[in-house]
DOTORTI-112119 format. One record per residue (C-alpha): residue number from 1; residue in one letter; y, x, z. Coordinates in Angstrom, 3 decimals. Example, Ala and Ser with C-alpha at 12.3 -4.5 7.8 and 13.67 -1.06 7.14 Angstrom:
% residues 2
> num, residu, py, px, pz
> 1, a, -4.500, 12.300, 7.800
> 2, s, -1.060, 13.670, 7.140
***
This chain:
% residues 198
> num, residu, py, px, pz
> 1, x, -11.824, 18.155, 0.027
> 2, x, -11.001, 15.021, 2.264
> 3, x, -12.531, 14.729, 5.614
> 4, x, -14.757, 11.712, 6.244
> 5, x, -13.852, 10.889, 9.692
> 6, x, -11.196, 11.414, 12.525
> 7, x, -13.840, 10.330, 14.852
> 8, x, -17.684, 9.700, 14.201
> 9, x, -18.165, 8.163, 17.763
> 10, x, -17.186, 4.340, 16.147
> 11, x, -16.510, 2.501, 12.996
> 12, x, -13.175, 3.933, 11.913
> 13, x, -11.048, 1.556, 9.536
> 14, x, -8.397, 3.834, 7.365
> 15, x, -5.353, 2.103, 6.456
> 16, x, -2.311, 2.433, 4.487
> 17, x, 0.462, 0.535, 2.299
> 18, x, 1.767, 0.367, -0.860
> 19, x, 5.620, -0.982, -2.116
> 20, x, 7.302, -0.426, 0.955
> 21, x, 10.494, 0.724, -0.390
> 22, x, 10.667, -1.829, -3.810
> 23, x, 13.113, -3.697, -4.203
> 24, x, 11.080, -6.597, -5.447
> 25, x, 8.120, -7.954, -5.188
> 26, x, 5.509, -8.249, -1.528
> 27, x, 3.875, -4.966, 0.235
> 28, x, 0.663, -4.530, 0.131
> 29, x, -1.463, -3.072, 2.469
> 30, x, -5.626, -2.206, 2.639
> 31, x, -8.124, -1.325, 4.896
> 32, x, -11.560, 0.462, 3.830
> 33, x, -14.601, 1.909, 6.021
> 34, x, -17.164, 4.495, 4.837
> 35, x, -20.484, 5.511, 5.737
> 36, x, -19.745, 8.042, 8.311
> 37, x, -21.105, 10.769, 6.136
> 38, x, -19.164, 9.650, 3.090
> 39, x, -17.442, 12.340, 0.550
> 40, x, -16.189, 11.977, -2.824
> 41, x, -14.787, 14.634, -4.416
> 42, x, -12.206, 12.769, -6.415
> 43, x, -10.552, 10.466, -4.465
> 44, x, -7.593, 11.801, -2.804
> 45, x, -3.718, 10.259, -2.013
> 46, x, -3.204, 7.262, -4.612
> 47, x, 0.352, 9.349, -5.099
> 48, x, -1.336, 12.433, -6.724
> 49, x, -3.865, 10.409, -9.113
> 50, x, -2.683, 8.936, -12.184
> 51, x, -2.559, 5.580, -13.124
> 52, x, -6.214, 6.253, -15.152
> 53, x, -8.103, 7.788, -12.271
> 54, x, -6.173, 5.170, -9.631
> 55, x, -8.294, 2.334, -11.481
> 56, x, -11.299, 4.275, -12.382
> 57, x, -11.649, 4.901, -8.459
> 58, x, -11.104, 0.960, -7.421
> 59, x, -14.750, -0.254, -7.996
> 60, x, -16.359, 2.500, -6.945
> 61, x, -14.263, 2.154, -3.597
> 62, x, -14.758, -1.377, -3.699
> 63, x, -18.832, -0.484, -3.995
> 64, x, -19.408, 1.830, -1.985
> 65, x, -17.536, 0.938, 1.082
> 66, x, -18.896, -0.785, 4.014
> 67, x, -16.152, -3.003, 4.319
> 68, x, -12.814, -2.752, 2.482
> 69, x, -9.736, -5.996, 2.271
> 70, x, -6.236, -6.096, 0.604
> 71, x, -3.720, -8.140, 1.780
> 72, x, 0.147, -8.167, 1.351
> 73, x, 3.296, -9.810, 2.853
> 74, x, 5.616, -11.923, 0.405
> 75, x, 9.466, -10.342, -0.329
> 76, x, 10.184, -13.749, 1.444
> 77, x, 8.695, -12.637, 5.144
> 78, x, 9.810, -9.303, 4.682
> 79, x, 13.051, -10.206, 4.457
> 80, x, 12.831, -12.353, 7.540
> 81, x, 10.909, -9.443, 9.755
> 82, x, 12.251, -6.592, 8.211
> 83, x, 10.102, -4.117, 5.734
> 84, x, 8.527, -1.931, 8.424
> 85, x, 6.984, -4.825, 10.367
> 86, x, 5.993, -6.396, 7.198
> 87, x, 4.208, -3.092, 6.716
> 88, x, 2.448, -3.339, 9.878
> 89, x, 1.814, -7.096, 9.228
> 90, x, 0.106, -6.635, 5.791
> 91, x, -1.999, -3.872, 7.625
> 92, x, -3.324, -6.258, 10.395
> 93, x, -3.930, -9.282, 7.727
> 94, x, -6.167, -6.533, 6.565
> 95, x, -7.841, -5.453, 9.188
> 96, x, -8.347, -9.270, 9.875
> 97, x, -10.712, -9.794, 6.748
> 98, x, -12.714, -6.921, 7.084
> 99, x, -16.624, -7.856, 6.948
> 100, x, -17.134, -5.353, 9.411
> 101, x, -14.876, -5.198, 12.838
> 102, x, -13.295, -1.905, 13.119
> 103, x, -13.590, -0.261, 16.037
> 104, x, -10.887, 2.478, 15.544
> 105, x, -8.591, 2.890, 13.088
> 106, x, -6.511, 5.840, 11.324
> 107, x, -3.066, 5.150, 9.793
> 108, x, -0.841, 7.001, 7.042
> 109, x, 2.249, 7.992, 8.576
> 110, x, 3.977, 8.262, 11.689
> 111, x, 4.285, 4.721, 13.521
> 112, x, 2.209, 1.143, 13.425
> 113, x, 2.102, -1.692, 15.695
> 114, x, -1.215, -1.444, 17.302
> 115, x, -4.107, -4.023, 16.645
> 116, x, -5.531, -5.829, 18.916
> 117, x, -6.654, -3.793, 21.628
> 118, x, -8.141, -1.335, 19.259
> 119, x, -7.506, 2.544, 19.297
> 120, x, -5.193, 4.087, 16.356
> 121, x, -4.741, 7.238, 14.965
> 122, x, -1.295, 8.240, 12.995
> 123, x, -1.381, 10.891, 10.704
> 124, x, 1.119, 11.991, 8.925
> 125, x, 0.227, 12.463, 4.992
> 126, x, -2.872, 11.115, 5.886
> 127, x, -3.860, 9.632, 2.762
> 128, x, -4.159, 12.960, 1.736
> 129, x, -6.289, 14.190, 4.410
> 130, x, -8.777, 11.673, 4.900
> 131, x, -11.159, 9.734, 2.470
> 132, x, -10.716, 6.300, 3.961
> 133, x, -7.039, 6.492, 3.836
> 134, x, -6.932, 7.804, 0.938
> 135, x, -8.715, 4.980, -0.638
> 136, x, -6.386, 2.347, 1.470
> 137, x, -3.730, 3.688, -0.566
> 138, x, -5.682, 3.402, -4.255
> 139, x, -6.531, -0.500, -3.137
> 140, x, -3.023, -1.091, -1.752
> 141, x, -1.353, 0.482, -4.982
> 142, x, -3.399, -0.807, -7.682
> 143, x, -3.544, -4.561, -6.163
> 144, x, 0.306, -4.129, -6.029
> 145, x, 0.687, -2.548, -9.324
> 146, x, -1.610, -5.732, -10.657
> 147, x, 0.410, -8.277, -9.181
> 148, x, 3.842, -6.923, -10.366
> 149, x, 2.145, -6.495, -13.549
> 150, x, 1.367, -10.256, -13.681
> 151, x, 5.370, -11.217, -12.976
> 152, x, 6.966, -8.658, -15.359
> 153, x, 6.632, -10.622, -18.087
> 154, x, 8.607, -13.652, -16.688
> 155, x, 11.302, -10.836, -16.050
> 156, x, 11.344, -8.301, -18.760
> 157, x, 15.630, -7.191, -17.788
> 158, x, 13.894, -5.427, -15.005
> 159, x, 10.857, -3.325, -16.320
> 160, x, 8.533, -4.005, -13.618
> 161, x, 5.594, -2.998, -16.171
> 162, x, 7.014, 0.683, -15.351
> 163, x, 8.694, 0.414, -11.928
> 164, x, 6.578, -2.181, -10.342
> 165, x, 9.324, -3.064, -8.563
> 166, x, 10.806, 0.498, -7.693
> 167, x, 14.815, 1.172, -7.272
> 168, x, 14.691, 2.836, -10.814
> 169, x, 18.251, 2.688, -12.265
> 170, x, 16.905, 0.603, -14.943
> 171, x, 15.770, -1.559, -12.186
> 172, x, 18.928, -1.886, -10.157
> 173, x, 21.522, -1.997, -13.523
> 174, x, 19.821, -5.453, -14.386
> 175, x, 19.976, -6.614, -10.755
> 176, x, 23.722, -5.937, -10.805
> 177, x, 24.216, -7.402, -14.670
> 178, x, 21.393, -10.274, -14.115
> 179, x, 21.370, -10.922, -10.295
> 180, x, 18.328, -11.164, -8.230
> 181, x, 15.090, -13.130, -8.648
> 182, x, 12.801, -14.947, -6.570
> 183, x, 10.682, -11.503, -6.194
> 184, x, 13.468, -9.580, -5.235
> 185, x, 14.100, -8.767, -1.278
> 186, x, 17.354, -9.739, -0.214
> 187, x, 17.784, -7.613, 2.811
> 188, x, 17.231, -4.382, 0.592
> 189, x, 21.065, -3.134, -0.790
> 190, x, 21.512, -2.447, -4.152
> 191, x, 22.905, 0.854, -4.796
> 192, x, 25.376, 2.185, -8.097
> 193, x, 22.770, 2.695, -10.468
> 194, x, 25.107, 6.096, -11.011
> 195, x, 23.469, 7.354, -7.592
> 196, x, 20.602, 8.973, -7.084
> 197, x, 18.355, 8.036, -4.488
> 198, x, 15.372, 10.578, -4.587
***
């Protein structure tokens, strides 16, 4: 069971990303708060959940939420701040359209850039530990997964219906046959698609 909270003494904003290391297509990043005494029993890291239960969890997110936002950084900008401060970028545009100002906030992973004056939190594997990460990362992956959804078909060489923009070697044998697109970041190397990476 996810906890609900780091802290219940203010309104905590979790936060986490989605696409950071594609080799096409923007990151995306989101930002949820819960009621303070929130639990649900199925959400968990967007990682572990399927496709299925990633979208079956969105509304009800998106519903019961105080305040949630998406937002993501274009392959363009990353390539001109690098991918990590695009991370951190996408984060903040997020935090910038919440309905409802955070007043601390808990990141997945080990590093951000902080916001504003506001107090952070990094956790390592958070969204796996905490509900309002946890459902950051559904937002940020299914928004993603949408928009490289909506592209694939003006690029089927690359299969971004099943990568979504991932270093698969499907995905980096067209780049080196086909070249790159518009989508594609062109600070991020192109490995032998002979090579494993994971």
């Amino acid at each position: 069971m996810l906890l609900s909270y780091y802290q219940d003494q203010q309104v905590e904003a979790g936060c986490d990303e989605a696409g950071r290391g594609c080799l096409a297509g923007p990151v995306f990043a989101a930002a949820v708060i819960f009621p303070a005494d929130y639990h649900h029993e199925l959400l968990n890291d967007s990682k572990k959940l399927s496709e299925k239960k990633r979208m079956a969890l969105r509304p009800i997110i998106e519903r019961e939420a105080l305040a949630y936002a998406v937002a993501s950084v274009s392959a363009e900008e990353i390539d001109s701040i690098n991918i990590h401060n695009a991370s951190y970028l996408a984060m903040h545009k997020a935090l910038d359209m919440l309905q409802i100002k955070a007043e601390y906030i808990i990141v997945d992973g080990n590093r951000f850039i902080p916001y504003q004056e506001i107090p952070h939190s990094c956790i390592v594997k958070g969204d796996g530990k905490y509900l309002s990460i946890a459902a950051a990362s559904i937002l940020a992956k299914t928004y993603r997964d949408e928009y490289m959804d909506n592209i694939a078909s003006d690029y089927p060489a690359y299969d971004w219906l099943n990568n979504k923009g991932y270093p698969t070697v499907k995905h980096r044998t067209a780049v080196l046959e086909y070249g790159s697109t518009p989508h594609h970041r062109k600070s991020f190397r192109i490995t032998d698609p002979q090579l494993k990476l994971f």
